[in-house]
N, C-alpha and C positions, 0 to 999 in steps of 0.2 A: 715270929716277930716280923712284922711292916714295916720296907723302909719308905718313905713318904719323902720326894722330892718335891721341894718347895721352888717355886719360882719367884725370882726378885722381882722387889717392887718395884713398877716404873713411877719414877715421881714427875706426876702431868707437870708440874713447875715447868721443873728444867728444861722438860720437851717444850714446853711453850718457849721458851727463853733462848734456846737453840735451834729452833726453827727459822728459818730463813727461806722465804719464800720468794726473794728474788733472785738468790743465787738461784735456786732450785728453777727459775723462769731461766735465766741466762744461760743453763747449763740444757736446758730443750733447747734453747733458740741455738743453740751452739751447735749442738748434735743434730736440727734441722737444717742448716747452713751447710755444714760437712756433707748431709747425705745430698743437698741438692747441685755441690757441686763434684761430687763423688757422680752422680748423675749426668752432670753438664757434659763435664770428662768425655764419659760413657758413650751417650748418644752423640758426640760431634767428635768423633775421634775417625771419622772415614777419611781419607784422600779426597784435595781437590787440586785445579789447576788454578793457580793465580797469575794472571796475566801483568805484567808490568810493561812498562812503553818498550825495556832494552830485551826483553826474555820473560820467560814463563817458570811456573814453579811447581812442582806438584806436591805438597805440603797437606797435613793433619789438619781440618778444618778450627781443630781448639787454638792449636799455634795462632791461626790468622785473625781468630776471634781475641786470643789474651794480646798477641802485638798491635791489635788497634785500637781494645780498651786501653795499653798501655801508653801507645804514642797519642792518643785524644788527652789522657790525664798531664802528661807531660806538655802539650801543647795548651791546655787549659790553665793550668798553673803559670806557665811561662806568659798567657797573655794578661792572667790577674795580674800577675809583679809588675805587667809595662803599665795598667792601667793605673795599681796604687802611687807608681812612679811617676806619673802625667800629675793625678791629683795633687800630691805632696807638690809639685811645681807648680802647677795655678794656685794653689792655696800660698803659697810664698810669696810668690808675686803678687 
């Protein structure tokens, strides 16, 4: 006697129906993002010397690259709020 294993039907519907082809875009651009900053990490992680007016530093080059993307978005923001704050006053006046 043959035993005969059968394999389940895939019903093309459904797979069409649950396809989702933008999560499945989001989810590269997501895993390409991680690896490039998984990378950034990597190659800027030497020592350097930063000089300041009072003293000097000798710091991981990522630190001094994420605290000045950092203190630029905070200083960017802070000048948006004074300019929407100017507007809303001339326009009152």
């Amino acid at each position: 006697m043959r035993f005969r294993l059968r394999r389940p039907r895939v019903d093309t519907e459904q797979l069409q129906e649950n396809w989702q082809p933008k999560l499945y875009v989001r989810i590269v651009v997501l895993a390409l993002l991680v690896a490039y900053a998984i990378a950034f990490v990597i190659e800027n992680g030497r020592h350097v010397h930063v000089h300041f007016v009072l003293g000097t530093a000798n710091v991981r080059l990522i630190w001094v690259v994420l605290l000045s993307l950092a203190l630029g978005l905070v200083v960017g923001i802070l000048l948006a709020q004074l300019e929407r704050r100017r507007r809303r006053r001339d326009s009152v006046d």
